[in-house]
N, CA, C and O atoms as CSV, one atom per row, in Angstrom:
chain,resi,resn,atom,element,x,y,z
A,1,UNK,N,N,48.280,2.588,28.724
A,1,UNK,CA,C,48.479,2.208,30.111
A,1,UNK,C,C,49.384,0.979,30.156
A,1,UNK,O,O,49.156,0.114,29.310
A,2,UNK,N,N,50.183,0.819,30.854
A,2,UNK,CA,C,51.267,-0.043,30.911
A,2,UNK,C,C,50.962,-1.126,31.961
A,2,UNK,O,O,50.234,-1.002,32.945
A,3,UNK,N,N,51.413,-1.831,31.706
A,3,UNK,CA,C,50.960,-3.230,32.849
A,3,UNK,C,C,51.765,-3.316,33.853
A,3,UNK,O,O,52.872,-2.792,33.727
A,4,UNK,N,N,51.532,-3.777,34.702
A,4,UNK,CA,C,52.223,-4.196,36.149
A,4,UNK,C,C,53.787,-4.925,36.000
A,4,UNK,O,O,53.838,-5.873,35.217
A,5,UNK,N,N,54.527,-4.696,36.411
A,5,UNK,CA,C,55.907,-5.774,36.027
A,5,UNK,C,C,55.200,-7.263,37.201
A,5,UNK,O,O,54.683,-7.183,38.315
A,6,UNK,N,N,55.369,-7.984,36.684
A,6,UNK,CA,C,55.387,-9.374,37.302
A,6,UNK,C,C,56.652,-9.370,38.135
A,6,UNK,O,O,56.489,-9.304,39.354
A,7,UNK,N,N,57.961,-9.435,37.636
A,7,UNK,CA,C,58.902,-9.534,38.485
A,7,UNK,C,C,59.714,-8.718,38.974
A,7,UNK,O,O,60.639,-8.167,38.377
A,8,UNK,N,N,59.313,-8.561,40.438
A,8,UNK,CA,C,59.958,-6.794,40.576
A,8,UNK,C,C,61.539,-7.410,41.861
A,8,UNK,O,O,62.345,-6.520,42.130
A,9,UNK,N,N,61.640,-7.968,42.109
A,9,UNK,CA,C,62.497,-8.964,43.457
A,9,UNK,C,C,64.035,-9.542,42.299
A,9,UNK,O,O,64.023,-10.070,41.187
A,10,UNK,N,N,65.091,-9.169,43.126
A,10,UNK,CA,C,66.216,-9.734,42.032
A,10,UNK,C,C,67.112,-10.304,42.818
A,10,UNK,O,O,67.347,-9.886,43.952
A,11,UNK,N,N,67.899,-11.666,42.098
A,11,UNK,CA,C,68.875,-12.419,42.994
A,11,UNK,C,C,69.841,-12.161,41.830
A,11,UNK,O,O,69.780,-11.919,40.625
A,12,UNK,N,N,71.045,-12.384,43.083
A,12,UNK,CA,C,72.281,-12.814,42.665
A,12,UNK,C,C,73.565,-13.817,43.610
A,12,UNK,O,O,74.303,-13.545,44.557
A,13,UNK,N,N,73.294,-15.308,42.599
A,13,UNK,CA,C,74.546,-15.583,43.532
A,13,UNK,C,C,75.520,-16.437,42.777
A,13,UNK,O,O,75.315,-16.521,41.566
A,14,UNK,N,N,76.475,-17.043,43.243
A,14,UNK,CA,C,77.432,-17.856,42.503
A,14,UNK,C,C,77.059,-18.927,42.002
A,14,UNK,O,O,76.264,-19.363,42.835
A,15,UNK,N,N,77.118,-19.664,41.150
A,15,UNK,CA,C,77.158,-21.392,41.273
A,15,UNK,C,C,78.656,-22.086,41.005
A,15,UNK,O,O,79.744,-21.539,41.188
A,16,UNK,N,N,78.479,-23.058,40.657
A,16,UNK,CA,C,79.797,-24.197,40.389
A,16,UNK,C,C,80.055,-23.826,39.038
A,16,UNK,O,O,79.389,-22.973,38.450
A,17,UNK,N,N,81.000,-24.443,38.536
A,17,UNK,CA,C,81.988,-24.103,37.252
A,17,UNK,C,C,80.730,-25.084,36.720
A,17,UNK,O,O,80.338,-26.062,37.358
A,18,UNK,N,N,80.039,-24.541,35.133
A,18,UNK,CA,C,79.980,-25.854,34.420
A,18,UNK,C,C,78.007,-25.430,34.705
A,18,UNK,O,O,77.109,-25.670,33.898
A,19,UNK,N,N,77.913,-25.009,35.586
A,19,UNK,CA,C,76.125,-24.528,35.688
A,19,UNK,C,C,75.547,-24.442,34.363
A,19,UNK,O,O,74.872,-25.202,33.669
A,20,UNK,N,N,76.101,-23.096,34.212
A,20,UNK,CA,C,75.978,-21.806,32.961
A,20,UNK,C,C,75.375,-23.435,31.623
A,20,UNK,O,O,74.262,-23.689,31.163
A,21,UNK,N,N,76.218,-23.878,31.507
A,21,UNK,CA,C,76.400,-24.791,30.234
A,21,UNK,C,C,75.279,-25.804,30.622
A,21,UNK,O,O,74.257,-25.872,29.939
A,22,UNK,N,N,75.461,-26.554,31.667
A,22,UNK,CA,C,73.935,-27.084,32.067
A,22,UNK,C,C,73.053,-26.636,31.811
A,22,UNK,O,O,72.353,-27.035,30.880
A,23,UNK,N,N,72.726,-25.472,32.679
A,23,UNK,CA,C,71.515,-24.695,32.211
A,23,UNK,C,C,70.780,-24.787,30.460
A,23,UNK,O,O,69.722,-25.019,29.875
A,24,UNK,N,N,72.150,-24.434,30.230
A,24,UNK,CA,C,71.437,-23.725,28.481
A,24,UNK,C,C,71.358,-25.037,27.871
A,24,UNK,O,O,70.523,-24.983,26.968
A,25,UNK,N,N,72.028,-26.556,28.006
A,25,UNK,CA,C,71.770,-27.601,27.393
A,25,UNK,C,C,70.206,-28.080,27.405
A,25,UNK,O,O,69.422,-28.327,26.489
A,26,UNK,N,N,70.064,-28.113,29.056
A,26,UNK,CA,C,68.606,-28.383,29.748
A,26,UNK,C,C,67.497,-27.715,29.276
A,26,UNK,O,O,66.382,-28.231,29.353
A,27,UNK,N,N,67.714,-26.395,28.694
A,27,UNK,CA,C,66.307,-25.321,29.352
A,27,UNK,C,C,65.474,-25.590,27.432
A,27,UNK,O,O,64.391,-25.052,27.203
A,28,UNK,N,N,66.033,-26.261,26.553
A,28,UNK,CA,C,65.549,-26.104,25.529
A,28,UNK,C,C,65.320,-24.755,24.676
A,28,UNK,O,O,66.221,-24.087,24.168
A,29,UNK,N,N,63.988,-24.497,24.618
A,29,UNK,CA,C,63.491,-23.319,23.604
A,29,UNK,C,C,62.737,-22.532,24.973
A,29,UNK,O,O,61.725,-21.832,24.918
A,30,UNK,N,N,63.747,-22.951,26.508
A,30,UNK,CA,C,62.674,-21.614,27.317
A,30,UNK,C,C,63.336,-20.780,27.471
A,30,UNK,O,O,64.425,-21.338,27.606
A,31,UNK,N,N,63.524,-19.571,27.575
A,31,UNK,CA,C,64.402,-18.153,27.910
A,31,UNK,C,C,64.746,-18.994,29.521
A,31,UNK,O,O,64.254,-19.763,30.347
A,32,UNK,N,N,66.134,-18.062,29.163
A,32,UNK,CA,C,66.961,-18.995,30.695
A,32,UNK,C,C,66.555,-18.272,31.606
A,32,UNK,O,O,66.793,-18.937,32.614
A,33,UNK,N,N,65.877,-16.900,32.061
A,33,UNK,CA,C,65.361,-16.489,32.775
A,33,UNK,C,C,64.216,-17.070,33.602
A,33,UNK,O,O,64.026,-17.056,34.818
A,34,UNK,N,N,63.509,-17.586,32.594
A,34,UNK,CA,C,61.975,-18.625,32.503
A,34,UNK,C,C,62.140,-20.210,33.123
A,34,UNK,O,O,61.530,-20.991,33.854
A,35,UNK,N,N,63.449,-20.128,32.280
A,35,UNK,CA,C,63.665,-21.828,32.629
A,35,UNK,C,C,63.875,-21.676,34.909
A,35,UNK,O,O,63.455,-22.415,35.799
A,36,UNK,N,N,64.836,-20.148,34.960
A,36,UNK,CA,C,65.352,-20.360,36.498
A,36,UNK,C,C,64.125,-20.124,37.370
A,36,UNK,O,O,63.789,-20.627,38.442
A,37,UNK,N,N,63.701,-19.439,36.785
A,37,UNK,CA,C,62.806,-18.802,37.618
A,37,UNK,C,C,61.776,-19.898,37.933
A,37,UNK,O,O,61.142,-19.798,38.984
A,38,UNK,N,N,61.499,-21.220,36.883
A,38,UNK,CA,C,60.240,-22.339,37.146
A,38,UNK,C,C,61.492,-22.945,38.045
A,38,UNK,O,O,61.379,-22.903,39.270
A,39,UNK,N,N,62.430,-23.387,37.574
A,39,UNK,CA,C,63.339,-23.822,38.816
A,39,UNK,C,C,63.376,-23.543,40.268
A,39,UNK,O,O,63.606,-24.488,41.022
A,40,UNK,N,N,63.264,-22.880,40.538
A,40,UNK,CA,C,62.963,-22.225,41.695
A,40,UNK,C,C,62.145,-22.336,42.196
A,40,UNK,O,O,62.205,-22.796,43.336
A,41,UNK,N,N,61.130,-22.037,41.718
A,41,UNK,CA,C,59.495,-22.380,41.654
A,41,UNK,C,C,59.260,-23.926,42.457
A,41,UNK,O,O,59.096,-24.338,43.605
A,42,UNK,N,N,59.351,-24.435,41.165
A,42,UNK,CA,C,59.460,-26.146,41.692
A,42,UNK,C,C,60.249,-26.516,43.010
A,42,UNK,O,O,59.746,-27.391,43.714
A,43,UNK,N,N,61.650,-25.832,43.489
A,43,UNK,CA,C,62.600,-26.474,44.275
A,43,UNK,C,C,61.321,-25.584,45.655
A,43,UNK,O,O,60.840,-26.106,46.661
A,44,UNK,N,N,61.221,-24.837,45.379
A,44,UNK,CA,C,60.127,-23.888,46.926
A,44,UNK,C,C,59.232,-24.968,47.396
A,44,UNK,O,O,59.215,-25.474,48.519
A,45,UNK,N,N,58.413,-25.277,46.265
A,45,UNK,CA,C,57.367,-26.414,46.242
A,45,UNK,C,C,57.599,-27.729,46.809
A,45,UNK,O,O,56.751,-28.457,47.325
A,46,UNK,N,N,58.907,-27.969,46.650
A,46,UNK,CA,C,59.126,-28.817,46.945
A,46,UNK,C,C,59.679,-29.440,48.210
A,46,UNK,O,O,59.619,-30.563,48.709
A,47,UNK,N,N,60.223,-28.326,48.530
A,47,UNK,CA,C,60.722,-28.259,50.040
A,47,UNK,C,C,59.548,-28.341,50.749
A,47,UNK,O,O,59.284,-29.275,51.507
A,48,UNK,N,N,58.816,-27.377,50.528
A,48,UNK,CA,C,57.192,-27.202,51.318
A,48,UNK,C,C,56.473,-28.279,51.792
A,48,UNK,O,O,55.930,-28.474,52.879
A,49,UNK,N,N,56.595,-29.202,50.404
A,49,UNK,CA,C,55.727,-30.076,50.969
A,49,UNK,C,C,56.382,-31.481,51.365
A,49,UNK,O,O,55.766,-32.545,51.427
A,50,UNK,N,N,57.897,-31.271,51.651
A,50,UNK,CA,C,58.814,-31.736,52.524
A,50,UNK,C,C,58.690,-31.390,53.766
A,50,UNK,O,O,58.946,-32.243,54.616
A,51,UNK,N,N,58.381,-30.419,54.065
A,51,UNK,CA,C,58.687,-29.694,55.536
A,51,UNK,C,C,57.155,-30.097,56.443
A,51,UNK,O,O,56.944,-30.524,57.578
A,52,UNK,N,N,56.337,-29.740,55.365
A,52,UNK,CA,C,54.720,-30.621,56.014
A,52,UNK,C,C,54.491,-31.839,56.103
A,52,UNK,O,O,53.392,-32.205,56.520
A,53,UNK,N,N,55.433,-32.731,55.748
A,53,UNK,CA,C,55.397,-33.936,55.844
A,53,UNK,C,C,56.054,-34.618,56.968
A,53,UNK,O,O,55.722,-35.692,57.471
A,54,UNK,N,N,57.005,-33.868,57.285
A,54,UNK,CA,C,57.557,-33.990,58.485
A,54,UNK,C,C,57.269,-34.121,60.092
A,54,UNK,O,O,56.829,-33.083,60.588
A,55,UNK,N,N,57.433,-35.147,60.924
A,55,UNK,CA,C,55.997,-35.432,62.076
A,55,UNK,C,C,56.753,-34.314,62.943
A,55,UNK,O,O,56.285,-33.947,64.020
């Protein structure tokens, strides 16, 4: 029996010249998939509890 896919939702968009190389300097020993995807993660989070803070 096969397990559920976790990530079934897919993006695609541009960035700036020079990302790509950021990325892979930054992300260490995490799969760059792993590394974007907590990226993301964190930036959601973070807005959120920007937006609730707001009077």
């Amino acid at each position: 029996m096969t397990r559920p896919k976790e990530f079934t939702e897919q993006l695609a968009f541009l960035v700036k010249e020079g990302t790509k190389e950021r990325i892979e300097s930054a992300r260490g020993n995490v799969k760059t998939a792993d590394f974007l995807r907590q990226a993301i993660d964190d930036a959601i989070a973070k807005a959120r509890r920007s937006s609730r803070n707001k009077p």
